[in-house]
TIVO-2410 file (N, C-alpha, C; in nm, 3 decimals):
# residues 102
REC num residu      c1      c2      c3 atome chaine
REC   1      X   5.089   5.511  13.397     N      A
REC   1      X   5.210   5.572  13.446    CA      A
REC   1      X   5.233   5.705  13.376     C      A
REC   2      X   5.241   5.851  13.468     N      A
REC   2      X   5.229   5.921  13.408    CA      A
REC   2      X   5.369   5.996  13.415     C      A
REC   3      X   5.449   6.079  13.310     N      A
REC   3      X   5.582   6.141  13.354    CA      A
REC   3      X   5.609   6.256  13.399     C      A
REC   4      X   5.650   6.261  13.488     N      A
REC   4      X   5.716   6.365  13.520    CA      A
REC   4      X   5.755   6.473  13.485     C      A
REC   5      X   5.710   6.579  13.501     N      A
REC   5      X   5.754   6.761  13.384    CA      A
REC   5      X   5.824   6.799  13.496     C      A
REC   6      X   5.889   6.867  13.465     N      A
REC   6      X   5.956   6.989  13.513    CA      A
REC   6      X   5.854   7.114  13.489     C      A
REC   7      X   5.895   7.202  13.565     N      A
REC   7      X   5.778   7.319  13.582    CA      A
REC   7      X   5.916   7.418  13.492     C      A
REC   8      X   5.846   7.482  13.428     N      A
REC   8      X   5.931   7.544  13.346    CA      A
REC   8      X   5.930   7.702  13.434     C      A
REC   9      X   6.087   7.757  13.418     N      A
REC   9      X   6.126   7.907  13.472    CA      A
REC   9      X   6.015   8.030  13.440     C      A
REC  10      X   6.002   8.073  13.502     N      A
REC  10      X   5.909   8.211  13.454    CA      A
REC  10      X   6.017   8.308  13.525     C      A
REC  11      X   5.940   8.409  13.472     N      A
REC  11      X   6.036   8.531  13.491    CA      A
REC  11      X   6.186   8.582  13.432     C      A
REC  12      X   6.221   8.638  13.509     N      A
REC  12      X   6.368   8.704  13.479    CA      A
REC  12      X   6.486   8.613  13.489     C      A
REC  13      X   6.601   8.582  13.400     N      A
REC  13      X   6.703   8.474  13.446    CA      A
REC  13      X   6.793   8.552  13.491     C      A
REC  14      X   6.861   8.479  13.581     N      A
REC  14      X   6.966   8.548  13.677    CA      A
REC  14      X   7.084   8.579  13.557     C      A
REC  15      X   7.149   8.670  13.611     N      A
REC  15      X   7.287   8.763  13.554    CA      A
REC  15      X   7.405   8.663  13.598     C      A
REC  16      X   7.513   8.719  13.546     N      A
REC  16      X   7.632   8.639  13.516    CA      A
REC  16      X   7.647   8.699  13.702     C      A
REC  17      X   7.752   8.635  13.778     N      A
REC  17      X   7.781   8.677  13.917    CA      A
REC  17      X   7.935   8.711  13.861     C      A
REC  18      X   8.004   8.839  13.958     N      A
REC  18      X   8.123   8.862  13.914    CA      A
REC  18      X   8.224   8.810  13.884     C      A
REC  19      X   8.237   8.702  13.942     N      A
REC  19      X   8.364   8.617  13.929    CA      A
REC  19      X   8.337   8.559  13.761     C      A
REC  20      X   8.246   8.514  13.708     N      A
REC  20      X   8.239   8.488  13.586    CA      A
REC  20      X   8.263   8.622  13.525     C      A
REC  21      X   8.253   8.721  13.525     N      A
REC  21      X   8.250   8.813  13.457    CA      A
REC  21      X   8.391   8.887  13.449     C      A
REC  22      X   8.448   8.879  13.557     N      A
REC  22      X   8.623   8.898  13.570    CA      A
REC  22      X   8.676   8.774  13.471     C      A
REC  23      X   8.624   8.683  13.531     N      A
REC  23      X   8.694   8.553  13.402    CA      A
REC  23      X   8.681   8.575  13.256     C      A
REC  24      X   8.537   8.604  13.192     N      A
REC  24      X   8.541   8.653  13.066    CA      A
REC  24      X   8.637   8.762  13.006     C      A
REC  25      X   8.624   8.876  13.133     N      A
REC  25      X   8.764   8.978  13.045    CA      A
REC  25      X   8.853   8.928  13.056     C      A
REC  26      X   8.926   8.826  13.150     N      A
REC  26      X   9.066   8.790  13.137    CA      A
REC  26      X   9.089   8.696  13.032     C      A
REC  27      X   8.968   8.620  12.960     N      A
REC  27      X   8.986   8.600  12.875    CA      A
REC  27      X   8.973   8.667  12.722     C      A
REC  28      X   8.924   8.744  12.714     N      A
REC  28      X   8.889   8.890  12.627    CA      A
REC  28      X   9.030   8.897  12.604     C      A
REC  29      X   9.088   8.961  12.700     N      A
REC  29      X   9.219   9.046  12.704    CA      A
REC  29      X   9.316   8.938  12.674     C      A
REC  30      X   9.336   8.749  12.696     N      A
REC  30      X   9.429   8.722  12.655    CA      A
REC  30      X   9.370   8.661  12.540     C      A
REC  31      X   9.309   8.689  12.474     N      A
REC  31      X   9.296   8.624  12.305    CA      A
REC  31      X   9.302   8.774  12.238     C      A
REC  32      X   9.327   8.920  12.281     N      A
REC  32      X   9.332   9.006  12.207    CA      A
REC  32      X   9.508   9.070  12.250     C      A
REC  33      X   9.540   9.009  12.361     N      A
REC  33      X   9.742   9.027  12.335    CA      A
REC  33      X   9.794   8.888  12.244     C      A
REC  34      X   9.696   8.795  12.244     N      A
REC  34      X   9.790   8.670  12.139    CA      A
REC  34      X   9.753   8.717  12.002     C      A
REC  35      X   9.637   8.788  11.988     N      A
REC  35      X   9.624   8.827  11.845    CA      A
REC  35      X   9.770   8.969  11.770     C      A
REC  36      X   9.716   9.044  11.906     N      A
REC  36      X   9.821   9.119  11.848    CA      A
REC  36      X   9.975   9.090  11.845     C      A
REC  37      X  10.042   9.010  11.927     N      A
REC  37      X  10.182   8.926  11.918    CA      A
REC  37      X  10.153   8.891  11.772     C      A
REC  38      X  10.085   8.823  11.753     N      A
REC  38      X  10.053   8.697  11.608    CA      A
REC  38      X  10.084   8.796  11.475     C      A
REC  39      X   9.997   8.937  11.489     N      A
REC  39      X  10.001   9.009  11.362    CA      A
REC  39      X  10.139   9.100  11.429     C      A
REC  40      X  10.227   9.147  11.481     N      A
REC  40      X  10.345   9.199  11.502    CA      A
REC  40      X  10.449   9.117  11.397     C      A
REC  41      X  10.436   8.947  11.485     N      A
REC  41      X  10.556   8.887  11.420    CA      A
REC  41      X  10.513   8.827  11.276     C      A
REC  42      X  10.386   8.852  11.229     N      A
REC  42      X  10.314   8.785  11.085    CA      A
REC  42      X  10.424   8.934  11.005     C      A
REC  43      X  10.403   9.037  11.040     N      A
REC  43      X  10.440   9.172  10.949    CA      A
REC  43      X  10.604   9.156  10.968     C      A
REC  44      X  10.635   9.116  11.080     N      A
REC  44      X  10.809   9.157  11.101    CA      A
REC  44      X  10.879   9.007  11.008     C      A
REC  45      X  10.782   8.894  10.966     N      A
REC  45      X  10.806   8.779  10.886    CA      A
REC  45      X  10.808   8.817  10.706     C      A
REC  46      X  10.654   8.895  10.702     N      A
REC  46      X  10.630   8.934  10.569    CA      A
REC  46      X  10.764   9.056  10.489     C      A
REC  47      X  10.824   9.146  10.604     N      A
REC  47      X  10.865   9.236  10.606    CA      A
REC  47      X  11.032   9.206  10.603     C      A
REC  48      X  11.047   9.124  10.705     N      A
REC  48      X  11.206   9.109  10.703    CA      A
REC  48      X  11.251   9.188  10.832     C      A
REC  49      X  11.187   9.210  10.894     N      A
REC  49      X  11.227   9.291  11.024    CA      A
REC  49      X  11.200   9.188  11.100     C      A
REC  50      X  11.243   9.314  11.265     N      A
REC  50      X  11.270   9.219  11.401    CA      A
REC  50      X  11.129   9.330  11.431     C      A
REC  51      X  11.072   9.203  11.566     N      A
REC  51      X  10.906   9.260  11.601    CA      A
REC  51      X  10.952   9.396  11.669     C      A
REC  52      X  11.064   9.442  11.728     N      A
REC  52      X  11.109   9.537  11.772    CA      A
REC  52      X  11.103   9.657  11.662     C      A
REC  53      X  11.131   9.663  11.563     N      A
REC  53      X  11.147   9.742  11.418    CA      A
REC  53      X  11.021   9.774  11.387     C      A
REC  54      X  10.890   9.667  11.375     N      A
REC  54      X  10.801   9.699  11.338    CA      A
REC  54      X  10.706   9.766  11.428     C      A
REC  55      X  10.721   9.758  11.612     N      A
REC  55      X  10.667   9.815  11.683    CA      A
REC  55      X  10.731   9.988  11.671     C      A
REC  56      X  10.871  10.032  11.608     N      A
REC  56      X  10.873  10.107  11.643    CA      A
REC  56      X  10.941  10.201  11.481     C      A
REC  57      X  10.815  10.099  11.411     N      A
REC  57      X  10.858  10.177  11.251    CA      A
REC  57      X  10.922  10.223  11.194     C      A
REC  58      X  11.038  10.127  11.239     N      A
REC  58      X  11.188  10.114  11.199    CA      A
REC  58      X  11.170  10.083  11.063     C      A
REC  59      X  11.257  10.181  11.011     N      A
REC  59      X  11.223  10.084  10.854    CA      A
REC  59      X  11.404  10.071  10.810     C      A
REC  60      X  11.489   9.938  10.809     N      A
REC  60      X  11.657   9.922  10.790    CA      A
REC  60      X  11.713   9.925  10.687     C      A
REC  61      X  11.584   9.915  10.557     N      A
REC  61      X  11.619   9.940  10.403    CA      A
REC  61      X  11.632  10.025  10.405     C      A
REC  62      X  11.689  10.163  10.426     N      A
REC  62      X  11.685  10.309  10.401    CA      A
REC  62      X  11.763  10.317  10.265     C      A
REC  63      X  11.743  10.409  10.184     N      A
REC  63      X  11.764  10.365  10.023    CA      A
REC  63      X  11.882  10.476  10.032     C      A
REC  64      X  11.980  10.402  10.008     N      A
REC  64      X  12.144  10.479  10.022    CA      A
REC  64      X  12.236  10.480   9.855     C      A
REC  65      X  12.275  10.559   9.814     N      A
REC  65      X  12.327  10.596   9.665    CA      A
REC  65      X  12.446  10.658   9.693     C      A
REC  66      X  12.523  10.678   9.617     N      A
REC  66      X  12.610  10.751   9.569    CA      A
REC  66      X  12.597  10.817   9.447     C      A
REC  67      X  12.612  10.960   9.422     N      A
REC  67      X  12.597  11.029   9.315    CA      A
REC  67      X  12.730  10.965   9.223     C      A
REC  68      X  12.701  10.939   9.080     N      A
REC  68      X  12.809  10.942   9.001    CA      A
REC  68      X  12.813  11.078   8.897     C      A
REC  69      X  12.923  11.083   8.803     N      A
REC  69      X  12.981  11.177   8.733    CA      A
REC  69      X  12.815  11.178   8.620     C      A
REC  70      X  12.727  11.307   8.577     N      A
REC  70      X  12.661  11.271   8.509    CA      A
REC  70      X  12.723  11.289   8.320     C      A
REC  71      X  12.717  11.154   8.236     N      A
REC  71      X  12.752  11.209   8.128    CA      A
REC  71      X  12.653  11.246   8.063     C      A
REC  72      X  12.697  11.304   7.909     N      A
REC  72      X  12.632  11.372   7.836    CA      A
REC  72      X  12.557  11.242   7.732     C      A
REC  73      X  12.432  11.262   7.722     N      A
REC  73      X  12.330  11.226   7.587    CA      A
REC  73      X  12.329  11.265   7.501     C      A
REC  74      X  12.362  11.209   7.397     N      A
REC  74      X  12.296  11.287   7.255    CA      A
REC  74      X  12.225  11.205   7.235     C      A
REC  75      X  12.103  11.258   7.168     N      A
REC  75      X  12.029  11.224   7.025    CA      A
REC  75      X  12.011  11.240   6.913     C      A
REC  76      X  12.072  11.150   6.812     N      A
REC  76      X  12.120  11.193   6.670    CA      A
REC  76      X  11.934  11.218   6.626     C      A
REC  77      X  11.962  11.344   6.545     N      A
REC  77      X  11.855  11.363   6.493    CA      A
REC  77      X  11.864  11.290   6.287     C      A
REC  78      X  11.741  11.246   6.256     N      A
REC  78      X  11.766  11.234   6.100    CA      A
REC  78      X  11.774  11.369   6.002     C      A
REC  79      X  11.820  11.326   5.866     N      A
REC  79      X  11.874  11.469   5.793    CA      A
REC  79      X  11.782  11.528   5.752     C      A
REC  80      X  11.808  11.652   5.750     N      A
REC  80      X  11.706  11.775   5.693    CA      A
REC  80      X  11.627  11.775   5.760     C      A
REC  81      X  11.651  11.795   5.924     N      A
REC  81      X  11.585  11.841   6.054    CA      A
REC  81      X  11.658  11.912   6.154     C      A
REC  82      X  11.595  12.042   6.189     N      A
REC  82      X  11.713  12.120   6.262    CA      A
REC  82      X  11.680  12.054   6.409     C      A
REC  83      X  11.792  12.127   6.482     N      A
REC  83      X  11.770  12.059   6.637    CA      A
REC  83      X  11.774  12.159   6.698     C      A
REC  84      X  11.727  12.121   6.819     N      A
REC  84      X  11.748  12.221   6.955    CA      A
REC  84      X  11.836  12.149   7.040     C      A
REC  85      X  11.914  12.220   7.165     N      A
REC  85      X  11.976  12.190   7.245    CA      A
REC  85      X  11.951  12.249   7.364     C      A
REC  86      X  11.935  12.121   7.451     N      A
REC  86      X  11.850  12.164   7.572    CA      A
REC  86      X  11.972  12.149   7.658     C      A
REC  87      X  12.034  12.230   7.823     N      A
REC  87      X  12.112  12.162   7.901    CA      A
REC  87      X  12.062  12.169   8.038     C      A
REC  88      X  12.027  12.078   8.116     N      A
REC  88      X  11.960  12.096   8.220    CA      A
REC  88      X  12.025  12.087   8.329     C      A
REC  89      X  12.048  12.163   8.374     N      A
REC  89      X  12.095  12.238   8.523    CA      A
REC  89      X  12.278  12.203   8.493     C      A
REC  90      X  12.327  12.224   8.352     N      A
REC  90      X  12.444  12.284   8.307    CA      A
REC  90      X  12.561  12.137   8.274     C      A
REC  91      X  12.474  12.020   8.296     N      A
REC  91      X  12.534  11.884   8.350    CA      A
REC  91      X  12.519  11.842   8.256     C      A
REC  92      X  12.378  11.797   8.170     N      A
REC  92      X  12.359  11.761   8.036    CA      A
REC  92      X  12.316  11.831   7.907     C      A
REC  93      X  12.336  11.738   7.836     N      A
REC  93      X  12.310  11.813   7.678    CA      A
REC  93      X  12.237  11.696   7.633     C      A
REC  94      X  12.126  11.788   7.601     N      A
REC  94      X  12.014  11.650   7.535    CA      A
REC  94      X  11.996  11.720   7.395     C      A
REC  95      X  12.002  11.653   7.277     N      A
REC  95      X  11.975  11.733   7.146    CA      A
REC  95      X  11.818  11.642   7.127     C      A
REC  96      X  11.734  11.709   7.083     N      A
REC  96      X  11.612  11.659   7.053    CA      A
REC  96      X  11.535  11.738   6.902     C      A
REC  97      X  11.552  11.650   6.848     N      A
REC  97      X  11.487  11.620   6.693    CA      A
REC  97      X  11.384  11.749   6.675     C      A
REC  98      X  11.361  11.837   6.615     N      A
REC  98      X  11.248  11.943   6.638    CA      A
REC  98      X  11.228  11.941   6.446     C      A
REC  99      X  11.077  11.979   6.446     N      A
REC  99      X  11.048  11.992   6.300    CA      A
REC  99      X  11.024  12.138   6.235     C      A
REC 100      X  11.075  12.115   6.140     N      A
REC 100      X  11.065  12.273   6.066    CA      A
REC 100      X  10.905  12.301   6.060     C      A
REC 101      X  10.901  12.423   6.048     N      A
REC 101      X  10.703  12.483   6.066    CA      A
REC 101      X  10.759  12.570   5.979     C      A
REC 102      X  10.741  12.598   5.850     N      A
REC 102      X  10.729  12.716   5.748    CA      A
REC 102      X  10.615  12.729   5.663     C      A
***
């Protein structure tokens, strides 16, 4: 009893036909909009924003201050050292320790 082979393909194998090939990009295209949804709301999670903010580089921490009154510094210098007095832009007075050169 002898078995049966199959005759094996020669030649060229046939190409994908279009309809498979429309199916692959539609699947292409929806595993590369779920990726990008995924990393929008991963950053607007890490971040503290809404996915809206981060699409449109909103940034809501904007770093807001109020100037206060600036006072004055001293620095006591030790004895038998002259000083200088510096005032920078007329607001402060910084005294800083300077050494005699004779």
């Amino acid at each position: 009893m002898a078995k049966i082979e199959e005759k094996a393909k020669v030649g060229r194998p046939k190409l994908a036909d279009s309809e498979l090939i429309n199916d692959s990009w539609c699947k292409i295209a929806s595993c590369l909009v779920v990726a990008l949804v995924m990393t929008i709301c991963g950053v607007g999670v890490l971040t503290n924003r809404t996915p809206f903010e981060v699409m449109t580089f909103a940034n809501p921490n904007k770093a807001q201050a109020s100037v206060a009154k600036v006072k004055t510094v001293t620095v006591l210098s030790p004895k038998h050292v002259e000083t200088k007095v510096i005032k920078a832009k007329k607001a402060a007075t910084v005294v800083i320790p300077a050494k005699n050169e004779n």
